[in-house]
Structures are given as C-alpha cells and as structure tokens.
N, C-alpha and C positions, 0 to 999 in steps of 0.2 A: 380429279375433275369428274362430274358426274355426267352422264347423257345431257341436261340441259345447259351444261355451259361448253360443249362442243362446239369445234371449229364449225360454221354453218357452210365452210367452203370445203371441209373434208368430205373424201370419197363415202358414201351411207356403207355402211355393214352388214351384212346379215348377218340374222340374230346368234349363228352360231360362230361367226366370224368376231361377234361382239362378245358374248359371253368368254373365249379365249383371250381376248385384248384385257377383260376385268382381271381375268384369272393371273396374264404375266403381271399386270401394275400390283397385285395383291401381293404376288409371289416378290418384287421386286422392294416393295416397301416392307416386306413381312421382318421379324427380330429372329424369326427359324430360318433355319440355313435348308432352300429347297435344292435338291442338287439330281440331276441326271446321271446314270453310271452307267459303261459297259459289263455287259457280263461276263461273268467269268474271271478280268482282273479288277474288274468295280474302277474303272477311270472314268474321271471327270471331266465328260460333256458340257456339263450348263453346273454353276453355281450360283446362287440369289447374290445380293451385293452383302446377305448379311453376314456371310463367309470371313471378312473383314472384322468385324468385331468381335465372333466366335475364334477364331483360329488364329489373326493374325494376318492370311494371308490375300492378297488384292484376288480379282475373280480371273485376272488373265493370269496371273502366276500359277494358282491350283489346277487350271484345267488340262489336261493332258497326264496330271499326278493320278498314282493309283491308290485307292484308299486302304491297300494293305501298306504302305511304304509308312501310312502314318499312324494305324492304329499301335496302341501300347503291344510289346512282342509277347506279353501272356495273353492279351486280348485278341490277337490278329489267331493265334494257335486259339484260341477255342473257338473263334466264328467259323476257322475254319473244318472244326469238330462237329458244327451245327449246321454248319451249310448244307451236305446231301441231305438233311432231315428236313429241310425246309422246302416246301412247295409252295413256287410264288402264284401256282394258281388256284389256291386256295385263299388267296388274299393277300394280306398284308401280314407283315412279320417288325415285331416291334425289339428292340435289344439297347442294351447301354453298352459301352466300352469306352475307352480313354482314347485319344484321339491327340497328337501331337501340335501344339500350335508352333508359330512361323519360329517364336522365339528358344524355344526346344521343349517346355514344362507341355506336360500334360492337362485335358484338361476332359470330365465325363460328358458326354454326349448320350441323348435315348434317343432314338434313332425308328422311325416307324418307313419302314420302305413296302414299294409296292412296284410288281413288274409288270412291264408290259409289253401284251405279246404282238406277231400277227395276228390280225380279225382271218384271217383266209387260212394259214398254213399252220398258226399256232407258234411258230420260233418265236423263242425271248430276244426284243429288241433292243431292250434297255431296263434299265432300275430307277424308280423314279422315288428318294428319299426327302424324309421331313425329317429335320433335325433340333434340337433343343438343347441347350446348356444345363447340365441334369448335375452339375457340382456340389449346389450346394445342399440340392437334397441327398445327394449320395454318400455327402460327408456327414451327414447329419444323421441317417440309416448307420452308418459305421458307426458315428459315435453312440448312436444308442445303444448298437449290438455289444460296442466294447464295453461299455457302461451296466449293459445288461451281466454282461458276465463276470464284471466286478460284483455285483450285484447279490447275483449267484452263488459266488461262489466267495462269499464274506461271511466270516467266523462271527459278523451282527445278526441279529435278528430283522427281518424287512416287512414290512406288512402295508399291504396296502389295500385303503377301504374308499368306497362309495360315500355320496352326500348323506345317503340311508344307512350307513356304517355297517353296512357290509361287507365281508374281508374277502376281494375282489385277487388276491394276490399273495404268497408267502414266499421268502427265498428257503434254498433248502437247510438253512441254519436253521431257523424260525421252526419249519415242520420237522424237521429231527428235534429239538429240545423240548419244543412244545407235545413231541408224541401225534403229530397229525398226519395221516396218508394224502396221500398229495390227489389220490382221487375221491377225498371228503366230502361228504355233504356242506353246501355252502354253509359259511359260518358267520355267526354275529361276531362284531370286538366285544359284543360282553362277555362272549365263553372265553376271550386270551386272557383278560385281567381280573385280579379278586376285585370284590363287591366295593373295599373301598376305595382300591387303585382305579377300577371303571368310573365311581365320581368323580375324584381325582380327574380327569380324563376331560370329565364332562364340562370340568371347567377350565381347562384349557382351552376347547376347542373354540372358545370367542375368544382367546389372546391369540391362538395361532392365525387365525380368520384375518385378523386387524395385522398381526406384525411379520404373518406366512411362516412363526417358526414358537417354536416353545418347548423349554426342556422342563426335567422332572426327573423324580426316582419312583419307581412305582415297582409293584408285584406282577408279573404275568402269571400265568394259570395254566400249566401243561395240562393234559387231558388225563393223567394218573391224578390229576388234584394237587398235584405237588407246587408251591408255592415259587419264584423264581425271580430276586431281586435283580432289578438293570435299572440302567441309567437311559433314558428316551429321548430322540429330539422327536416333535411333530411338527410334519410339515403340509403346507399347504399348497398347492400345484391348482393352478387358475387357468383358466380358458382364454380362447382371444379376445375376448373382451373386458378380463380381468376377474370375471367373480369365479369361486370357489369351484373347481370340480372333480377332484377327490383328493385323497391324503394319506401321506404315508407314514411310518413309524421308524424311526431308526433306531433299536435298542441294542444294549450292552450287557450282557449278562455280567452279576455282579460277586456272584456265589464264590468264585475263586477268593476275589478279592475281598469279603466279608468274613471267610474262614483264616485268609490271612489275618486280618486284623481283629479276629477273636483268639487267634493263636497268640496274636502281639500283644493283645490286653492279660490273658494269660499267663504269657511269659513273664511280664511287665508285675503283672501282682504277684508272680513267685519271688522276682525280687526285690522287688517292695516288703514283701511280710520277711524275705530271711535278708532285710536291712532293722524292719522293725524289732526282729529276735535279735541282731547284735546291736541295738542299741540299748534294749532293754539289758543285756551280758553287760553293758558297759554303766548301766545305773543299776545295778542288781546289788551293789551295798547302799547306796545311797536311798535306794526304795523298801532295801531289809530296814534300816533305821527308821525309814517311815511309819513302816507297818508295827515296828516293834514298838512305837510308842502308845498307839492308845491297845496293842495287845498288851503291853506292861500296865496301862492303867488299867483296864477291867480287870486283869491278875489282883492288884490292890484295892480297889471296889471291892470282889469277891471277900477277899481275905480279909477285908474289915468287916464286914458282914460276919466272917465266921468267931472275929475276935465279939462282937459285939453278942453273939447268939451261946459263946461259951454257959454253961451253967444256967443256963432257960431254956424254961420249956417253949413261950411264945413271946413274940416281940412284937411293940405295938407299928400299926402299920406304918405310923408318921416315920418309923426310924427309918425302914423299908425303901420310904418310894422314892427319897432324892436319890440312894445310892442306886436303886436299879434304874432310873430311869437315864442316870449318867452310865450306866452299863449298858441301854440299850443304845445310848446318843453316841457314845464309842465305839459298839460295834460294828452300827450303820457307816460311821466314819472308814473306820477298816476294810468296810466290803466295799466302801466306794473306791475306795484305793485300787484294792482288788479287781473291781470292774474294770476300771478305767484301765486299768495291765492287758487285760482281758480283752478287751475292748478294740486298744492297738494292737495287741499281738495276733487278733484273728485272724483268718485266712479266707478273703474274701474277694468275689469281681466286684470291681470299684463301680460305685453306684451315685450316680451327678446328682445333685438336689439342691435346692437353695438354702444356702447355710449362714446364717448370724456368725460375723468375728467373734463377738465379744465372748460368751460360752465356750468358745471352742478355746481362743487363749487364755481362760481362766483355766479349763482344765491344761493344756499344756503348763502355762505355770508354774501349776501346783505340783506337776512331775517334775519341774527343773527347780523346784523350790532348793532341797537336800541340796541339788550339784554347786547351784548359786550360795546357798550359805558356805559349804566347805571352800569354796572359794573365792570365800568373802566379797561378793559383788551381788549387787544391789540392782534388786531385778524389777522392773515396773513396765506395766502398759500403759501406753498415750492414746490409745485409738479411741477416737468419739464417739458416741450414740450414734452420731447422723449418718456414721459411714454403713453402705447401701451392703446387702449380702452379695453373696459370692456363689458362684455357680460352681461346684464342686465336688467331691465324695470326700467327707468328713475325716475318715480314717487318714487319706492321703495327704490331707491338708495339715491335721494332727501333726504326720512325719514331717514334713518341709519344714513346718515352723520350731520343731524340736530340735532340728539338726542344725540349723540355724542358729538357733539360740545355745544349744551347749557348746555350738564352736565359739559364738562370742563369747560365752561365760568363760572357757579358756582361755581364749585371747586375755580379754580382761582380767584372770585371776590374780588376787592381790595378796600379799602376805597377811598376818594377824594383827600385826603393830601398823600397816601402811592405810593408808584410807579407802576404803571399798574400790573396788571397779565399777565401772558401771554401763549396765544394757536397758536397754528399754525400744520397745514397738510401739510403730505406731502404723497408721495408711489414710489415704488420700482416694478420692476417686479420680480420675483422670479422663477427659474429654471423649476419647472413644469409647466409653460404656463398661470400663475398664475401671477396678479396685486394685490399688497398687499399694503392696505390705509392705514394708521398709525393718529391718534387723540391727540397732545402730550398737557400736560398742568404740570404748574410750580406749580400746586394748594394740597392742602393737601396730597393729595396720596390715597393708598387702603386702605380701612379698614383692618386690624388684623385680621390672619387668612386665610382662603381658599376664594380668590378670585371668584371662581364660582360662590359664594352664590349672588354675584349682578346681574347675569344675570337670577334668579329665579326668576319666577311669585311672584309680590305684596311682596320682598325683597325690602326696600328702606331705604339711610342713610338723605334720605330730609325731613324735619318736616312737609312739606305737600306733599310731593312724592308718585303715587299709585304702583311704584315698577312695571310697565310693560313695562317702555321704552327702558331700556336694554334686557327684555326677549323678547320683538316685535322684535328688532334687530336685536337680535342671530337666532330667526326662520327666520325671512327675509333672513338674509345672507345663512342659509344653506337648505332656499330653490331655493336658484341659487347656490347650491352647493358648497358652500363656510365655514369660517370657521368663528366666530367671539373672541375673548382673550381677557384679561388685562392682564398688566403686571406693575412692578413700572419703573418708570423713573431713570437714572442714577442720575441725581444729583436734585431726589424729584419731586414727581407730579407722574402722570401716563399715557401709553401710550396706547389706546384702538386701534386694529387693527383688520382687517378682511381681507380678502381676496376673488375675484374673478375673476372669469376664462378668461381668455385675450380672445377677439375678434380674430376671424381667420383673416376674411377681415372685412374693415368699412368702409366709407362714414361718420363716426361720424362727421368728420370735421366740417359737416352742422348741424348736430342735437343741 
C-alpha cells in the first residue's frame, strides 16, 4: 500500500515515524531473513516471516533460539575465531556459514550484520542481520574448485584460449610437456601446434561453434620444437546468452601409444618375414625345379652353340640370334623367379598402397605352380576384372594368400592315376567397401568341431605342420582391418575367406 491509498481515517505520521513503518513492511515482505540478535549469545529478538522458507522454522518458534545452537559445529568454532577480530563499529561484517534448518540438513547462508550501539554511552545493543540463501552458489564455487583441481592435476593436456585465440590458461600437464614456465610471456595457440595441425584447428573451430565439441588427432609443438602426437576434444564454453566465449582443448598425449604400436608393427613384420623364410624351406625343392629348368635350357642353348662353332672360324649371324635371344628370354625368366624369392623373403615395415588382385595372384600362382602339379591339383583363378583394389601391403597379402593356397593344395592332393584336385580363387566386393577373397578346395574338409581352433597358435592337422600359418594369417588380415573364417564347402572341401578394405583411388593398374 503506498501513501496514496492510505487509511484517510488513520492517525497522520511523521515523516520519520513513516519512513520506519516503509522500512518494517519492506523487511516483512523481503525473501532475506532480516533478524535482530543479542550480543554476545547472538539470540533472536525479531525474525522477518522469511525465516519460514529459509530454515524451516515459524518466527515464534526461532526467537528466544541462540544462533550458535544452529550454526554447522566447524562453522559456529571458526566465527567464533573471528569474532574478537571483528569491530562492529567499523561497520558491517559480511560471512557465510551453514545454518541448521527445522528439518536437521544444513543449509549456506551469507549473512551481512551490522551493530548497534548507544548514540550516548556507546554499548552494543543488539545485531542487526541480513541474510540470504547462499547454497547454490556455494555449491557451485565448490564444484568448480573440485573441478579445478581435477583439472590440475590431469595427466591430459588443458588449454584454454580467448575469442582472439589467445592461450588464456594451461594445466600443469600441458606446461611440463609442452616446456612452458608458468610465468610465460602470453602465448598464441599457434606456438602449441605445428603449422599443419594449427589449420587443422582452423577448421574445426566452426564445427565446434555449431555442435560446442570436435575431436581430432593433431601434433602439438613443445617449445624444444619437438613434435607431440594427442588425441583432442575442443570445446566451446558460451555466455548467458548463448554465444561463444572462449574454448578449451582437451588433449591426450599419444607418443606412448604410437611407440607401442610401432613396436607392434615391428614385432609383427619379424614374424611375418621368419613365416615367409619357413615357407619358402618348405618350397625350397619345388622352386629348385623351378629354377633348374630354364637354368638347364640356357646350359643346352650354350652348348649347341658350342657344337654348332666347332671347326669355324666365324658363324653367320642368322645362326646366332634365335639361340641367343632364347638365352636372353630364359634368363630373364630365372631372374624373375629369383626376384619374386627375393621379393617375399625381404625384410621389411609393411607399407598400405592400393594393390590390383589380379598381378599379385598371378605371381602367387606361379610360386604354387611346382607344389600344385606334385600334387596333381589343378590350380586356377576366377577373380574378375571388375573386382575393385585392395588397400594393402603387397608382400603381406602375397603371404595370406600362399598359405592359404598350399594348405588347400594339400587338402586336395590327389594321387597320379586319381583325377586332379582341385583349387581355385576367386572374390566378390561386398556392401561395406569391403573386397572379400575366398580360397575354395574339393579336399577333405574341416576338422570336427569348432573351426576356430585352426587359426590357433601351433594348432596343426599336418604330421609335420608348426600350426602358425593360419594364425600369422588371421593377425595379418586383421591388421589391415580385416577379418579372416573358414567355413565347409557346399558340396565338400572348404572355403577360407578374408576380407579387405577396398582402395578409395588406385593407379594399382601399374603395381
């Protein structure tokens, strides 16, 4: 009710009589708890009605209560630590503490009191507080300190930058790895990242803007220059009114984890290349025959030549050039041999490219040509033109599909008088981006039981088999992220397939 809708039959006021009347309706209506207290035990004189809704309790219940009965008992023990330090005639004295409501749970209160004295003698008469319900920012200060010191003290990197991508903040993980003194000259993000991980960067930061998050792998940049793979989120942290105002970096150093999996690649090609060295021990007659036939033919080239030059001085050139020219066409043959030996047996980190089937199982093949005729099975490829390349390392794929193939050429081995065995490959591409090679043979079939057990380490159904050629295979394949199976054949034998992830683009054509 203001002055002009006044009772017209109430007693008039003076003006200081009226200004006191504003002040209790303000105090009565107010959502702060205004409360009067004795000194010394701090009991309550006067409470506002908002006492009620802060604590709990009605205003005739509280009053006569001493407000140490109700602070929290670590809170009540340090005001009363602060209290001689406190001179209430120097004003007003402002404090938070926990405060017990009706129902027992605590609840934070900031609290602004002010005393007052005699005007004549000076004695403190009473305490006259404002109070406020100070919870949820108190909980919210906590959570950020606790959060802060998560923060802190994270084995990640933390970084956090201004609109103007100035790095506004580092945890101490960040400035130990990165090499930075914590009382550094302000720093751009372009000094933390190399030049291409900073574009990189550049273009996130309108994905983060729009979706408030964006991960990535990038390089940081210690201040030794030293390069420093992690894994990043970036985030975006908005105002009250929702737009942009600044951004932090959450990274992962990756360097452990990259040394591990160069160790793994590593280890992986040492047995890789001493599976390729006992395979080749185990075609090492089959590829002597090879080689011994066109080294047997240039022997007989030669040596007709030498029958043909007995008792002459000169021989015309026509006689000459067919037989050398089939000496040169033989030798090249030999050394292709040669290479291709050469070639699988190297010792090398396996290296992805987009690789053409068709080449690659011509030369395989022609190394399983020997094993397939001694064992009279009849060796062919079905794969089509149209099937798409393969994401790969050429050497690796070589061996999958050699071990493959000679264990079917055994399965299938057939006698001399019996009718061939027979193997043959072919592949398919399959719906997820994926070229899937299939191994088919007409030969015994799976063993009884749960097929997995052949691709186990030193699992073998061969009287002299070490049981790792299947298991080299399956690690192979699904370290080009692939999958390796057996399965039986419809009408008998079994079909070994794997699969690998289709070339986006290739130029395999050449390879």
């Amino acid at each position: 009710m203001d002055s002009s809708e006044r009772d017209p039959n109430a007693p008039h006021l003076s003006d200081d009589q009226e200004h006191n009347r504003l002040l209790a309706e303000m105090a009565e209506q107010s959502t702060d708890m205004i409360s009067r207290h004795t000194p010394g035990d701090w009991r309550f004189i006067y409470a506002s009605p908002a006492v009620e809704h802060l604590l709990g309790y009605r205003v005739d219940e509280i009053i006569g209560m001493s407000a140490y009965e109700l602070y929290h008992p670590d809170d009540v023990e340090d005001f009363k630590r602060r209290a001689p330090s406190v001179s209430y005639e120097r004003g007003t004295y402002t404090h938070s503490y926990r405060f017990r409501c009706k129902d027992g749970h605590y609840t934070w209160l900031e609290s602004t009191s002010r005393s007052i004295r005699d005007p004549q003698t000076g004695e403190l008469k009473e305490i006259l507080v404002v109070s406020r319900d100070a919870s949820r920012r108190i909980n919210a200060e906590q959570t950020n300190r606790r959060l802060a010191r998560v923060v802190e003290n994270s084995s990640d990197l933390v970084v956090f930058f201004d609109l103007q991508q100035q790095v506004t903040d580092l945890n101490e993980s960040a400035r130990r790895l990165l090499g930075l003194d914590p009382g550094a000259t302000p720093l751009s993000l372009s000094q933390l990242f190399s030049v291409n991980s900073y574009a990189q960067l550049q273009q996130g930061l309108p994905m983060a803007e729009r979706s408030d998050q964006w991960h990535a792998e990038a390089e940081m940049q210690a201040s030794s220059g030293q390069l420093i793979p992690v894994s990043l989120e970036l985030l975006t942290h908005r105002d009250a009114t929702g737009q942009a105002a600044y951004y932090s970096i959450l990274a992962r150093d990756l360097s452990a984890r990259r040394a591990m999996e160069a160790e793994r690649q590593r280890y992986q090609a040492e047995v890789s290349h001493a599976s390729r060295l006992m395979t080749m021990g185990e075609m090492a007659s089959g590829l002597a025959h090879e080689l011994n036939q066109p080294l047997t033919a240039i022997v007989n080239y030669v040596r007709g030549l030498e029958r043909r030059s007995v008792g002459k001085s000169e021989l015309p050139v026509t006689l000459l050039e067919k037989p050398l020219h089939k000496i040169a066409d033989t030798a090249l043959r030999a050394g292709e041999i040669i290479r291709r030996m050469m070639d699988f047996t190297r010792k090398s980190l396996p290296q992805r490219e987009a690789v053409a089937l068709a080449p690659v199982l011509e030369d395989v093949l022609q190394f399983c040509a020997t094993s397939a005729h001694s064992a009279n099975v009849r060796l062919t490829s079905r794969i089509a033109e149209s099937v798409p390349a393969v994401l790969a390392d050429r050497i690796q794929l070589e061996q999958i599909l050699l071990n493959l193939l000679l264990n079917a050429i055994e399965a299938s081995a057939s006698g001399e008088n019996e009718a061939p065995g027979e193997v043959w490959i072919d592949a398919l591409e399959s719906t997820q981006g994926q070229v899937i090679i299939r191994v088919h043979d007409r030969g015994c079939g799976l063993p009884e039981g749960d097929s997995e057990q052949l691709f186990q380490q030193f699992y073998t159904t061969k009287q002299q088999g070490l049981g790792m050629g299947l298991a080299i295979s399956r690690s192979l394949v699904e370290a080009h992220g692939g999958q390796l199976w057996a399965e039986p054949a419809e009408q008998g034998g079994a079909v070994f397939s794997f699969s690998l992830s289709r070339a986006e683009s290739t130029d395999a054509e050449n390879r």
